[in-house]
PDB file of N, CA, C and O in Angstrom, chain B, residues numbered from 101:
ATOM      1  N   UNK B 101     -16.085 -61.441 105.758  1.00  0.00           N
ATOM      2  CA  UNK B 101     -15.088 -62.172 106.528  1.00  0.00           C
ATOM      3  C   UNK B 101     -14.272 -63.031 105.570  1.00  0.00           C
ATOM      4  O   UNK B 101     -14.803 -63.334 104.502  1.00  0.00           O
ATOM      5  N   UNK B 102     -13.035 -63.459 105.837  1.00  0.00           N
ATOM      6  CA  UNK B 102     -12.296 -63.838 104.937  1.00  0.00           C
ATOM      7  C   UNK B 102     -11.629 -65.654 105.589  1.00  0.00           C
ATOM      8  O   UNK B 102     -11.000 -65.933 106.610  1.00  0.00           O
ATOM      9  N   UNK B 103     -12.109 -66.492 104.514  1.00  0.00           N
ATOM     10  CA  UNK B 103     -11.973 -67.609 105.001  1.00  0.00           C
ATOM     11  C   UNK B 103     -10.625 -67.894 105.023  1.00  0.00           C
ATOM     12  O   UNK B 103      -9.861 -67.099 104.474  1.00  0.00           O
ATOM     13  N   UNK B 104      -9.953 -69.430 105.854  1.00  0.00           N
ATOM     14  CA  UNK B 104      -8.904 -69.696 105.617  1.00  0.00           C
ATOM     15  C   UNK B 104      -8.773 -70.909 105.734  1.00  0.00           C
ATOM     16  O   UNK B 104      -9.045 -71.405 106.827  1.00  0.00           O
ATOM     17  N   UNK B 105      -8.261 -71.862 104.513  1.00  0.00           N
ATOM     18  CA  UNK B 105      -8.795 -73.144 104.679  1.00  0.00           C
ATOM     19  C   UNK B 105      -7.096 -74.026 104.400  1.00  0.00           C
ATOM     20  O   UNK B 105      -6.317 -73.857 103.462  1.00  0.00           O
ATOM     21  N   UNK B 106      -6.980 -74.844 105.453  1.00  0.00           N
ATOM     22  CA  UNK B 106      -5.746 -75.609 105.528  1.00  0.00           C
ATOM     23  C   UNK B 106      -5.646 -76.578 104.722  1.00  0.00           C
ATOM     24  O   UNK B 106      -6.686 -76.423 104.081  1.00  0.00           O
ATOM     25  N   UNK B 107      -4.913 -77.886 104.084  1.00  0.00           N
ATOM     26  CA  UNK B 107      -4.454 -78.486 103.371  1.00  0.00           C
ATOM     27  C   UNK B 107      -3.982 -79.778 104.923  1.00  0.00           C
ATOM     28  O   UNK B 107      -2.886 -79.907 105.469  1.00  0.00           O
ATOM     29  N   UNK B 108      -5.199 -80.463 105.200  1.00  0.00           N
ATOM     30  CA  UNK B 108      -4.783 -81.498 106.375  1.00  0.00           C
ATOM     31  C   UNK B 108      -4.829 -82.824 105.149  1.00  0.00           C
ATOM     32  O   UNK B 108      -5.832 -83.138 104.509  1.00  0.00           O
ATOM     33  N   UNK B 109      -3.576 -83.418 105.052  1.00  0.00           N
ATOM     34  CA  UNK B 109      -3.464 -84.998 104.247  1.00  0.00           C
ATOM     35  C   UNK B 109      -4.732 -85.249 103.525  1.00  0.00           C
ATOM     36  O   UNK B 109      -5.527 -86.119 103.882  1.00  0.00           O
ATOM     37  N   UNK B 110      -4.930 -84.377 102.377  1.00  0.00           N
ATOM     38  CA  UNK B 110      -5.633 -84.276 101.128  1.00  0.00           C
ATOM     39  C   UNK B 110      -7.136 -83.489 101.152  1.00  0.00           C
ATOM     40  O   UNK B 110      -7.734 -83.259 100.101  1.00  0.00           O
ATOM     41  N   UNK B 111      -7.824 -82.998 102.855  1.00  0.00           N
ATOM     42  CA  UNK B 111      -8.990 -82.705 102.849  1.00  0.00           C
ATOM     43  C   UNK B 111      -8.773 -81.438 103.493  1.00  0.00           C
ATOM     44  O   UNK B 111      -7.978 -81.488 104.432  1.00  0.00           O
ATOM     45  N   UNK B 112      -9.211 -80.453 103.265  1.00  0.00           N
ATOM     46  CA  UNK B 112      -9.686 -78.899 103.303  1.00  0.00           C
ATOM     47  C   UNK B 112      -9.903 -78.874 104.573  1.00  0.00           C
ATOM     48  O   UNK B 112     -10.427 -79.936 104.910  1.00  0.00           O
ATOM     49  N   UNK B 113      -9.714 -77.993 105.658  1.00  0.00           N
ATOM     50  CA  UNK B 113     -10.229 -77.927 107.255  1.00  0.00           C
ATOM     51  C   UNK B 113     -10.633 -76.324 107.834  1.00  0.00           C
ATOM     52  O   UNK B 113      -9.757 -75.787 108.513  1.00  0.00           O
ATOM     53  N   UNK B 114     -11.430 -75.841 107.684  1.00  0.00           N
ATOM     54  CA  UNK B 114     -11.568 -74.732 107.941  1.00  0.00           C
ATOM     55  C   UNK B 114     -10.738 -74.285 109.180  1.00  0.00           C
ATOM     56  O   UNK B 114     -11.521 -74.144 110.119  1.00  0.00           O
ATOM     57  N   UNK B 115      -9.561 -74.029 109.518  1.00  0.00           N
ATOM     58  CA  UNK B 115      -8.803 -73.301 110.653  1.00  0.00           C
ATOM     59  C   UNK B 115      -9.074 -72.726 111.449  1.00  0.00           C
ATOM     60  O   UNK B 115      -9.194 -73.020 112.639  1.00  0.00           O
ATOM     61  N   UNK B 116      -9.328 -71.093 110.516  1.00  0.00           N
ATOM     62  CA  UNK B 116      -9.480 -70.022 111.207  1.00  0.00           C
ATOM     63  C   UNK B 116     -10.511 -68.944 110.194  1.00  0.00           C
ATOM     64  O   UNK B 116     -10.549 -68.990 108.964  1.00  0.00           O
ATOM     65  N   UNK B 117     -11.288 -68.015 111.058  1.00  0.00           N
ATOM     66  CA  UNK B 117     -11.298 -66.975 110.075  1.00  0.00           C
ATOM     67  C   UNK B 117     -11.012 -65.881 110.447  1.00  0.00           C
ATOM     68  O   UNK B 117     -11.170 -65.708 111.655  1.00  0.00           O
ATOM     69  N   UNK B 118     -10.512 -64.751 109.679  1.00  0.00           N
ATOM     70  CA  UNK B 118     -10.127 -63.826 110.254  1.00  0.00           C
ATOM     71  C   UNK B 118     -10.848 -62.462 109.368  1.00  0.00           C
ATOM     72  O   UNK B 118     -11.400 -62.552 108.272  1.00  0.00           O
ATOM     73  N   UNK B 119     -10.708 -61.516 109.985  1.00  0.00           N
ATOM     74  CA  UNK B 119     -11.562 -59.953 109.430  1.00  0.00           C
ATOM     75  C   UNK B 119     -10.665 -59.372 108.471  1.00  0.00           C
ATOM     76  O   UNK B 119     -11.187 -58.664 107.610  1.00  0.00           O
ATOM     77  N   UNK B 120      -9.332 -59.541 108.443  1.00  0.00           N
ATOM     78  CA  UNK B 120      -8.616 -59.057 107.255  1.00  0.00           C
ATOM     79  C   UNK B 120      -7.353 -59.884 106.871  1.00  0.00           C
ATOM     80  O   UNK B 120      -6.907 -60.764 107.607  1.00  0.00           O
ATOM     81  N   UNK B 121      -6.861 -59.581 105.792  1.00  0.00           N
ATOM     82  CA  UNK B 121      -5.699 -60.561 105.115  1.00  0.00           C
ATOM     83  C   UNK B 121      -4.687 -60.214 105.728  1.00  0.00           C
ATOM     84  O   UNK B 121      -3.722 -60.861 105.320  1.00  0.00           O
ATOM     85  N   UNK B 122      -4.288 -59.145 106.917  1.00  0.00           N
ATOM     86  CA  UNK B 122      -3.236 -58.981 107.451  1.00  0.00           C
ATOM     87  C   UNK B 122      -3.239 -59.847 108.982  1.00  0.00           C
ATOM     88  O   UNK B 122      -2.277 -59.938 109.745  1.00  0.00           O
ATOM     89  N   UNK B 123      -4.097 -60.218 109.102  1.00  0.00           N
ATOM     90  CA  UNK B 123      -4.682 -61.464 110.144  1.00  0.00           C
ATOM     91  C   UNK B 123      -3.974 -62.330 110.334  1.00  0.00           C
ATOM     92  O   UNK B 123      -3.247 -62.618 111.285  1.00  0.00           O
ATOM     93  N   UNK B 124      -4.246 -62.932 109.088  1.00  0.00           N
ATOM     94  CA  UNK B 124      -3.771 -64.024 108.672  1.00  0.00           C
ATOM     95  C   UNK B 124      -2.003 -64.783 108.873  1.00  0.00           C
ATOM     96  O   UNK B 124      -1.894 -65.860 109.459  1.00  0.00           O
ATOM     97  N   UNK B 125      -0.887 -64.131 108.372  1.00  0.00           N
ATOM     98  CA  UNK B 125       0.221 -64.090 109.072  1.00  0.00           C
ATOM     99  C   UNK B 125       0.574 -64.495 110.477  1.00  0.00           C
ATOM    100  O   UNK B 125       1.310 -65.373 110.929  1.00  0.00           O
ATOM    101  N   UNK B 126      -0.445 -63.259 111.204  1.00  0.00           N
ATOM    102  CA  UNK B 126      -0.424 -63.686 112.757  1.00  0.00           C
ATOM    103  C   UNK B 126      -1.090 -64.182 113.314  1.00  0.00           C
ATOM    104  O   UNK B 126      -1.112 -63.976 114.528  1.00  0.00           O
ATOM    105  N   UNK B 127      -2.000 -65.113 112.701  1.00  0.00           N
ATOM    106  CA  UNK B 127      -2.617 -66.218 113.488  1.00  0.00           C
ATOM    107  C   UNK B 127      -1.811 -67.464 113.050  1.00  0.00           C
ATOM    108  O   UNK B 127      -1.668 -68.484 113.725  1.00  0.00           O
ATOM    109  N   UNK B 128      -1.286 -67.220 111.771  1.00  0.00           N
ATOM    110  CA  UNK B 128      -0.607 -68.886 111.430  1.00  0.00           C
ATOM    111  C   UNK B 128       1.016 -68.858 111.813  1.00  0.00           C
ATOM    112  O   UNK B 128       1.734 -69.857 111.799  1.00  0.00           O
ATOM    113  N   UNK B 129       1.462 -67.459 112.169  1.00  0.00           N
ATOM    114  CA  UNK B 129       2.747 -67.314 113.211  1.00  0.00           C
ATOM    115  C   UNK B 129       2.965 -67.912 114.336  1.00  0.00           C
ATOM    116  O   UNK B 129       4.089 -68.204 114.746  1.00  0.00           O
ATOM    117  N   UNK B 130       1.348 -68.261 115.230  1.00  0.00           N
ATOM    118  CA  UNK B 130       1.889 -69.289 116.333  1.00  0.00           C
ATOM    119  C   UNK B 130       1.812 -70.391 116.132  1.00  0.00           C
ATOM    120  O   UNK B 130       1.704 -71.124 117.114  1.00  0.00           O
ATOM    121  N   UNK B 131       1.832 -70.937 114.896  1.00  0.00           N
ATOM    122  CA  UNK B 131       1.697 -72.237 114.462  1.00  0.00           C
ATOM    123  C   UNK B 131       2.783 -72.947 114.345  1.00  0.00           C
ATOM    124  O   UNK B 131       3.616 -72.250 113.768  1.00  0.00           O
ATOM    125  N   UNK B 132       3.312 -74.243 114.661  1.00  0.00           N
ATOM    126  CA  UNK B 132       4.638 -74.595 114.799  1.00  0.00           C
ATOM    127  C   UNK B 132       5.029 -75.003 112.996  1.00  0.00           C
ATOM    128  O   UNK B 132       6.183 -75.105 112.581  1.00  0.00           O
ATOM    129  N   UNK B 133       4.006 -75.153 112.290  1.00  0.00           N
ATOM    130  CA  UNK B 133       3.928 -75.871 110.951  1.00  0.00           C
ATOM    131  C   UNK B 133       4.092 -74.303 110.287  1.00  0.00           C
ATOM    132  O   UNK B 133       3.917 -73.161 110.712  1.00  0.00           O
ATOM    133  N   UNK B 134       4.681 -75.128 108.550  1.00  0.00           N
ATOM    134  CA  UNK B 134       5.121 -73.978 108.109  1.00  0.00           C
ATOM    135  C   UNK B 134       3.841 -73.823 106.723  1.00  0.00           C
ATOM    136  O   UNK B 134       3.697 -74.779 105.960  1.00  0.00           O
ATOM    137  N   UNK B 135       3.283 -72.976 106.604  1.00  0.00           N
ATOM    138  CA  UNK B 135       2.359 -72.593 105.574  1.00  0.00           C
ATOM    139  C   UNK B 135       2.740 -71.811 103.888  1.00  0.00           C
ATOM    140  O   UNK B 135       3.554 -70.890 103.813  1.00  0.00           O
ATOM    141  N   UNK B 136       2.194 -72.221 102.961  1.00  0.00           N
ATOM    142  CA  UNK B 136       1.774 -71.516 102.282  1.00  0.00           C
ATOM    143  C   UNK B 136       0.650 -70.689 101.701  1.00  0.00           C
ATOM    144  O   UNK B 136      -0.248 -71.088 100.959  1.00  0.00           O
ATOM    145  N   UNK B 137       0.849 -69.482 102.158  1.00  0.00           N
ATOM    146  CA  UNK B 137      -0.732 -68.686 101.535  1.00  0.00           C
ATOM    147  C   UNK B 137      -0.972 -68.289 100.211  1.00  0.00           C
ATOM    148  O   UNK B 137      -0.297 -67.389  99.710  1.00  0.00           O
ATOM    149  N   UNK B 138      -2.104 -69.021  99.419  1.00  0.00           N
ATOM    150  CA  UNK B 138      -1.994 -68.947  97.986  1.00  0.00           C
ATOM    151  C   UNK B 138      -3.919 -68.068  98.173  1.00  0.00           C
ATOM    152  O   UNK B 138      -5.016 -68.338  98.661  1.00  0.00           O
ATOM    153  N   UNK B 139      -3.284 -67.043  97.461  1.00  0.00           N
ATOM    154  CA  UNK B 139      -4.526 -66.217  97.342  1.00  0.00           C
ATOM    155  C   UNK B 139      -5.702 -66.015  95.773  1.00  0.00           C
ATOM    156  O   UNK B 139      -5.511 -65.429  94.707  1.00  0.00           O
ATOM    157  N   UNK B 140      -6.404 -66.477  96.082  1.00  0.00           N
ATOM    158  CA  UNK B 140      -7.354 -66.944  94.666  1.00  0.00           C
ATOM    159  C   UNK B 140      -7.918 -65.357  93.835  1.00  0.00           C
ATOM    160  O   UNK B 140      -7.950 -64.330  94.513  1.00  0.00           O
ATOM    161  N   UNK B 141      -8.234 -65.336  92.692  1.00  0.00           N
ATOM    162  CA  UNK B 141      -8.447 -64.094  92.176  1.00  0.00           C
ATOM    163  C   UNK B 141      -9.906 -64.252  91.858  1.00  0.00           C
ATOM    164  O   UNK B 141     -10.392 -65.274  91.374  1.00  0.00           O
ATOM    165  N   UNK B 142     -10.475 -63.308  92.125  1.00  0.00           N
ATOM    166  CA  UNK B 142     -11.580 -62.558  92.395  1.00  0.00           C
ATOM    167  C   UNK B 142     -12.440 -63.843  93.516  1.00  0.00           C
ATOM    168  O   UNK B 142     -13.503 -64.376  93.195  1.00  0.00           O
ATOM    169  N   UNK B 143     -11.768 -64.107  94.694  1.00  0.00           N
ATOM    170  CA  UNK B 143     -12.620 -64.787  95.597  1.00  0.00           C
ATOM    171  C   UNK B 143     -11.937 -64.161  96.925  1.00  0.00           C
ATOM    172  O   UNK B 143     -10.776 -63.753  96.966  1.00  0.00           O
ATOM    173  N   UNK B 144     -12.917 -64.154  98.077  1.00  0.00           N
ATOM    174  CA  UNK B 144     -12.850 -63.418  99.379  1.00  0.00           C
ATOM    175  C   UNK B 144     -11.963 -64.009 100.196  1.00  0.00           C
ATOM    176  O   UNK B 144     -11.677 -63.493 101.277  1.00  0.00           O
ATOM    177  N   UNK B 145     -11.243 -65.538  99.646  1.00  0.00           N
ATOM    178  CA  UNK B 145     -10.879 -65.904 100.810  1.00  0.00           C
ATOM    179  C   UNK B 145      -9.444 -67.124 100.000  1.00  0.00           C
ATOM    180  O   UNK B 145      -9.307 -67.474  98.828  1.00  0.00           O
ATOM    181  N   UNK B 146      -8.840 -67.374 100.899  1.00  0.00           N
ATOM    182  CA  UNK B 146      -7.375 -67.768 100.168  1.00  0.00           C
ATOM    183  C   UNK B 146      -7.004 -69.438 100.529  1.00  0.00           C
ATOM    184  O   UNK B 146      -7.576 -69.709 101.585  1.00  0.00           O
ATOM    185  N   UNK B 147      -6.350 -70.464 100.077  1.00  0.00           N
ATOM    186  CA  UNK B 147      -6.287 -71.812 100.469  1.00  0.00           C
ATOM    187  C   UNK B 147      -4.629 -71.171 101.133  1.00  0.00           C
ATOM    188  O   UNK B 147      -3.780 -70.396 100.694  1.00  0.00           O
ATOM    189  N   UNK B 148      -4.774 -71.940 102.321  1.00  0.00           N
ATOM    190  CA  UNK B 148      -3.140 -72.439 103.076  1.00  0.00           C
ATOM    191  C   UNK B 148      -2.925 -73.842 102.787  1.00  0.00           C
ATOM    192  O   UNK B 148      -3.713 -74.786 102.832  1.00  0.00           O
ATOM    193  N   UNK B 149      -1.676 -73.786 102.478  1.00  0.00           N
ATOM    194  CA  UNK B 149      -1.122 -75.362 101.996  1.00  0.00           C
ATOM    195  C   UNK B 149      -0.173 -75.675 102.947  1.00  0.00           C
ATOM    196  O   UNK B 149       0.857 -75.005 103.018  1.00  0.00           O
ATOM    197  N   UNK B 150      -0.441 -76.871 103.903  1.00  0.00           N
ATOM    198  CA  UNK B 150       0.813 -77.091 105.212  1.00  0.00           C
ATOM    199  C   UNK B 150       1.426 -77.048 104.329  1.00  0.00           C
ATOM    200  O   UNK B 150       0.952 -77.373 103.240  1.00  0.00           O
ATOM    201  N   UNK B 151       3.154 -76.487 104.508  1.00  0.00           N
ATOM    202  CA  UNK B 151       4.561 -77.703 103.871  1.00  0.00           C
ATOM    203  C   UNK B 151       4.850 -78.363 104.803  1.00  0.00           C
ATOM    204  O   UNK B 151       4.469 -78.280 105.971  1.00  0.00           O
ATOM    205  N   UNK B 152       5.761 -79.269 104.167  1.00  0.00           N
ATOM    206  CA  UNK B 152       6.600 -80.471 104.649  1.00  0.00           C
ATOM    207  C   UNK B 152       7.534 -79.770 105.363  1.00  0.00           C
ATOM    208  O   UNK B 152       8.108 -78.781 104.907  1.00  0.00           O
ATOM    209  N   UNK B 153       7.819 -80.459 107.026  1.00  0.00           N
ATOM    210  CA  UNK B 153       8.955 -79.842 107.793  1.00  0.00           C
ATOM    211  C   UNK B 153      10.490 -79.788 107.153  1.00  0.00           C
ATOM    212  O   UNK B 153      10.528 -80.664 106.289  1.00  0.00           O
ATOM    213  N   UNK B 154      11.499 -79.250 107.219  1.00  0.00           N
ATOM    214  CA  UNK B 154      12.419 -79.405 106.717  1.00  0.00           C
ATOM    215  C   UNK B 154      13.535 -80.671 107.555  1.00  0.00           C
ATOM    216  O   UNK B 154      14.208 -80.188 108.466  1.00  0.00           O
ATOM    217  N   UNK B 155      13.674 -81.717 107.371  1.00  0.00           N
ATOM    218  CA  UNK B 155      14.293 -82.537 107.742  1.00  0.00           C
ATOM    219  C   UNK B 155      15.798 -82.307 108.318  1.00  0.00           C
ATOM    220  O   UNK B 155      16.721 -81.844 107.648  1.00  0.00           O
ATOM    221  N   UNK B 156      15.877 -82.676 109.558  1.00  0.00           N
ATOM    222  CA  UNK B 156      17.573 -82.062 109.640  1.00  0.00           C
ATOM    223  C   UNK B 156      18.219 -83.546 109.781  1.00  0.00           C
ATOM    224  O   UNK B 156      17.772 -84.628 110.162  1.00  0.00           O
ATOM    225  N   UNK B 157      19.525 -83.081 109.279  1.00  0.00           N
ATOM    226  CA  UNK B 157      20.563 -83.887 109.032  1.00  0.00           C
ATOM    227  C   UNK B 157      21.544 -84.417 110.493  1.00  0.00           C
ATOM    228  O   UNK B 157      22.384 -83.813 111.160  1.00  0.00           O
ATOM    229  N   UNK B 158      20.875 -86.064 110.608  1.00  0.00           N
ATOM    230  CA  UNK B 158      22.206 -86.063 111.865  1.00  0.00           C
ATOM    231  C   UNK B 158      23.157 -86.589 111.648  1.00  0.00           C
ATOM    232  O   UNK B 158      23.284 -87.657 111.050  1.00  0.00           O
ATOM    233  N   UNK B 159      24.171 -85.763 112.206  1.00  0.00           N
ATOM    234  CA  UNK B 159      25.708 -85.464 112.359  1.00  0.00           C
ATOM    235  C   UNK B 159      26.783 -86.543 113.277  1.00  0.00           C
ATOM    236  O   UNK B 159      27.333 -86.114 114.291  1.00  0.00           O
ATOM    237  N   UNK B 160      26.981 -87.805 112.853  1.00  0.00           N
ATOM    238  CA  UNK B 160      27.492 -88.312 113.932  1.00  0.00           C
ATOM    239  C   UNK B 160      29.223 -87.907 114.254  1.00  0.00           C
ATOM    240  O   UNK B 160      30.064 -87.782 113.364  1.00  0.00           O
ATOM    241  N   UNK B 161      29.465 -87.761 115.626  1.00  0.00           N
ATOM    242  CA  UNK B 161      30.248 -87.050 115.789  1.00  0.00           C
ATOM    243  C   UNK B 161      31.449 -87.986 116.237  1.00  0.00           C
ATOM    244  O   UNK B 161      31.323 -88.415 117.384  1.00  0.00           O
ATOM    245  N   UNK B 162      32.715 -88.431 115.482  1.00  0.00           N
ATOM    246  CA  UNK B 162      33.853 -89.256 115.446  1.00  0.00           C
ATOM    247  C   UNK B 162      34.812 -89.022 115.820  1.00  0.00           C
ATOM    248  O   UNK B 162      35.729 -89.838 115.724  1.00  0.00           O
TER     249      UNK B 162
END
């Protein structure tokens, strides 16, 4: 089984696990937060790193 471990404000949180790496995508697709999947070499299972939302710009209108 292939772990998947989130990046919550500095401590590791086990999420989810899923049966294959194509899983993965679509379980963190219904997630409103945006991820990075960084996959480790020669280990079974990969760290997700939240990112930072992208900030939008308000527009005042004159």
């Amino acid at each position: 089984m292939l772990k998947v471990f989130a990046d919550r404000g500095g401590t590791f949180t086990d999420i989810v696990a899923v049966t294959d790496a194509r899983a993965i995508p679509d379980r963190l697709s219904s997630n409103t937060e945006r991820f990075l999947i960084t996959p480790l070499p020669k280990e079974p299972w990969v760290i997700v790193y939240k990112l930072p939302h992208k900030i939008k710009n308000n527009i005042k209108m004159l």
